[in-house]
N, C-alpha and C positions, 0 to 999 in steps of 0.2 A: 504639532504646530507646523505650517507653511512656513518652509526658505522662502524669502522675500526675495523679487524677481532681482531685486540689485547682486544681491550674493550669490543671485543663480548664475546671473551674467560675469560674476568674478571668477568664480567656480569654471567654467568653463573656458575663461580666457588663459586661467593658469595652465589647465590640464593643456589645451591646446599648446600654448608658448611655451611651459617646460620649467618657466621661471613667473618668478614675484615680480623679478621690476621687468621683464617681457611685455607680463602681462598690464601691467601699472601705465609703460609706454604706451600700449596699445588703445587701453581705457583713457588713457589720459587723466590720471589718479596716482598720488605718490605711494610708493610701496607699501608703508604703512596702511594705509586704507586697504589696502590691496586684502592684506594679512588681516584687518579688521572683516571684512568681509566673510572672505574664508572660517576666520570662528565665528562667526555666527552664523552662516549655516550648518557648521558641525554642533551645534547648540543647539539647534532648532531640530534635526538628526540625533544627536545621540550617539552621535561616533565621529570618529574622525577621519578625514578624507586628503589627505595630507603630511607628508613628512621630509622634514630637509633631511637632505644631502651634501653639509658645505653651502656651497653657493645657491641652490638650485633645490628644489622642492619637487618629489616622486609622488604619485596617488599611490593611496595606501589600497591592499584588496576592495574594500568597500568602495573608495573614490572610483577606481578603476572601474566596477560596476554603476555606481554610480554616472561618471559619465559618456557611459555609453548608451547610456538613454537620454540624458537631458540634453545631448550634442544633437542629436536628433531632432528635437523640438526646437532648437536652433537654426538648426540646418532648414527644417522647416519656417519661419519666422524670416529668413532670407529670400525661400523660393516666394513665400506670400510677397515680402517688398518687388524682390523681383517682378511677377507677374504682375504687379500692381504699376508699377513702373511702366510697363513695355503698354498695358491697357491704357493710360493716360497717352503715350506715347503714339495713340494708335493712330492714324490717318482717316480710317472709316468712318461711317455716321450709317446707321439703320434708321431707315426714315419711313414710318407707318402709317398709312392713309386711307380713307374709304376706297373701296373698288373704282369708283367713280372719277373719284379727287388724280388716283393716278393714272387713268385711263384717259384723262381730259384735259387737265390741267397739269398740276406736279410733275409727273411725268412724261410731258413735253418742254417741260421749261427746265428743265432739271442740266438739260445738254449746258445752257447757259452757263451755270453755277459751274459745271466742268469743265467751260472756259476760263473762267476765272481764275480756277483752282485746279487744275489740271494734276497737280500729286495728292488731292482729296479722291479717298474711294466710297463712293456712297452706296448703297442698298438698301431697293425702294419696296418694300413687301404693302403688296395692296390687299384688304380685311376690312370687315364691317366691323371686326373684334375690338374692343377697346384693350390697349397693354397694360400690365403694371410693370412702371416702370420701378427698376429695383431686384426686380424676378426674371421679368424677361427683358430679353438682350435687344431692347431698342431705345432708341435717344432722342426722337423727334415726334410728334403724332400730327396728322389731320386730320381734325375729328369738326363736327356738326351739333352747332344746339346744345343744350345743355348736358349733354356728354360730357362738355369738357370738364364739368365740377368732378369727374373721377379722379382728375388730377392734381397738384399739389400747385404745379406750376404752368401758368398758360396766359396766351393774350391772346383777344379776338384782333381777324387779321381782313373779311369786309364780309357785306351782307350784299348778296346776289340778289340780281332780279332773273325773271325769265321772260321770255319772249317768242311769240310765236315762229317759227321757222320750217323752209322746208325745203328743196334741190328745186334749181330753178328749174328742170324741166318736168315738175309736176306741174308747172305753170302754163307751160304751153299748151296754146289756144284757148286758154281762160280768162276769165276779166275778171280782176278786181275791182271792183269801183268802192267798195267800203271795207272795213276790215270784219264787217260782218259774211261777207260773202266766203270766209276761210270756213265758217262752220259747212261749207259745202263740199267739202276735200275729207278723206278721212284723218280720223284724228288719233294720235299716238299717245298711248297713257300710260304714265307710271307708276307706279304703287311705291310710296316711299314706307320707310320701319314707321310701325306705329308710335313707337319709340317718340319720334320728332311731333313736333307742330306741323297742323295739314298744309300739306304742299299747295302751291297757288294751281287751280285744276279748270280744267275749257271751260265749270259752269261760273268760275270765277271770273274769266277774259268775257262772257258772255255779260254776267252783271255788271260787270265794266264798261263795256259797252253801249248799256241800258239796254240789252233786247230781252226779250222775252224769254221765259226760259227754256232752256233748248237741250233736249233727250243727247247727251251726251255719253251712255253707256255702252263703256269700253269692250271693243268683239277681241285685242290681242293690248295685253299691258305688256309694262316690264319691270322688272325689279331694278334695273341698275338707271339708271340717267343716261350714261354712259353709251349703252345698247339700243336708247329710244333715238338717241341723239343718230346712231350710225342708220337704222330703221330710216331715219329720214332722208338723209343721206342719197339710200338708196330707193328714194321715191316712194314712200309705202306712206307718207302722207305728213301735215304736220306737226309739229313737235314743241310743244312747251319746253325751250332748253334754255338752260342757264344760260347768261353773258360768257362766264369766267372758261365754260366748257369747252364753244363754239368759236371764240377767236378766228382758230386757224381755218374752220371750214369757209367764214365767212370768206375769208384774204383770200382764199385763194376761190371762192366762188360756187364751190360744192352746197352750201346752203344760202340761201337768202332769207332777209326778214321784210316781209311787203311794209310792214305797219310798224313803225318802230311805239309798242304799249309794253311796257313793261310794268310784271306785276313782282315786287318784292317776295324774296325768301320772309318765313317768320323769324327767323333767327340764323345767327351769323357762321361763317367757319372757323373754325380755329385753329391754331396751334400749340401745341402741348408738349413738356419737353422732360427728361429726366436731370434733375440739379447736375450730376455727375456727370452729361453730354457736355456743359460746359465748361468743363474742365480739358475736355478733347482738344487736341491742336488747331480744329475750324470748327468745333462746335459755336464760339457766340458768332463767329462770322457769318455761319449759314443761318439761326438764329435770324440775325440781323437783313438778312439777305430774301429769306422769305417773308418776313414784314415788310420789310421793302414791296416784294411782290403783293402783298396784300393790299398795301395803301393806292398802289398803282390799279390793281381792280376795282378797290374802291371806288378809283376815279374814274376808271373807264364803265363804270355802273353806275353813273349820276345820282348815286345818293349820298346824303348826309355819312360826311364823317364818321364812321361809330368806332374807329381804332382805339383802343385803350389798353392798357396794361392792368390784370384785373388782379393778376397777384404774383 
């Protein structure tokens, strides 16, 4: 028969205090309970683990063995709250995002959030991998499209367009007179995971445009967004890049869009979080902080609203 974890816990407060009402103080349980306890673990045992002295109660050979293994499982049961404690306690956030997401976005905007928060420590690990969270050590995800149903817990945060783009001096001594005249510059292509819904592609800005259809097949792709977008950059031609990606290139001039056409993502970004990140000392804040950011793309993406909280 199992000692029930109550008389384990009495058991062990006596041996440690030395006495009945020591331990009784300590439990916050009148002595009598104390000594209820006590026999009924020596009940549940078959021997007895205890013997007074006068005032004061000695382990008998058995108790003695006895508890010097069960203080141990104690001893452990403290380091667990311990370590449990200091993990809530913790200032950090591990924040997991496409390759892309943090090459582009997230992590450039991220300095921000460290203004805010400046005794938050964050770490950004950039992955195509989806986490589980629970297992591994992350608390935040940005993830793409129906990916997010891996997770338990998530809101969509906006849905991207893209846009033709490219460094203004692949411009030079060119004419644009329609935004048909872009299919005359070479064109940068990206291979998104088959994973997703088909990314918006040059024959798609072509049927958009009504023209006819036009041999678009790619002589150098890229896997990331990210890389096409820098390709561009450096003059190697234009580039169907996100809004959300090229902020900064625009502002400061490194890329230009002649034809402001934007052709929508299929589906939206998200974010994805572990329940137990909110329990962290800036987890709902940052939470809070990147929906924020998301609504604000939204807007600066001229589409429909789609923010929702999906579970």
């Amino acid at each position: 028969m199992n000692v029930p974890l109550r008389a384990l816990q009495t058991f062990e407060a006596v041996g440690r205090c030395g006495s009945v009402t020591a331990a009784a103080a300590e439990l916050g349980v009148t002595p009598g309970a104390v000594s209820q306890q006590i026999r009924r673990a020596e009940e549940c045992l078959g021997i007895s683990l205890v013997e007074r002295r006068g005032r004061r109660v000695e382990l008998t050979r058995w108790g003695r063995l006895y508890y010097q293994d069960i203080t141990q499982g104690f001893r452990q049961f403290a380091l667990a709250e311990e370590r449990l404690a200091r993990a809530r306690a913790d200032s950090s956030l591990v924040v997991s995002a496409l390759s892309s997401v943090v090459n582009k976005w997230i992590g450039r905007k991220i300095f921000d959030w460290q203004g805010l928060h400046p005794e938050a420590h964050v770490r950004i690990l950039g992955t195509d991998l989806e986490p589980h969270f629970g297992t591994d050590s992350v608390d935040f995800r940005l993830t793409y499209g129906a990916r997010a149903g891996r997770h338990a817990h998530y809101a969509e945060l906006f849905r991207d367009c893209v846009v033709p783009a490219c460094a203004p001096a692949l411009l030079q001594g060119a004419t644009l007179a329609s935004p048909a005249d872009i299919f005359r510059f070479p064109l940068l292509h990206i291979e998104w995971d088959r994973e997703f819904q088909p990314f918006p592609r040059w024959s798609d800005l072509a049927r958009r445009l009504g023209l006819a259809p036009v041999a678009t097949d790619p002589l150098v792709s890229f896997a990331l967004s990210s890389t096409a977008i820098d390709a561009a950059v450096n003059r190697r031609g234009f580039v169907l890049a996100q809004l959300s990606m090229i902020s900064d290139e625009l502002a400061v001039g490194t890329l230009v869009v002649p034809f402001d056409i934007r052709l929508p993502l299929p589906e939206s970004y998200v974010l994805a979080w572990d329940a137990a990140a909110l329990q962290k000392p800036f987890g709902p804040a940052f939470r809070s902080w990147v929906q924020a950011l998301g609504r604000a793309q939204q807007q600066a993406g001229g589409l429909p609203d789609v923010l929702a909280e999906l579970k």
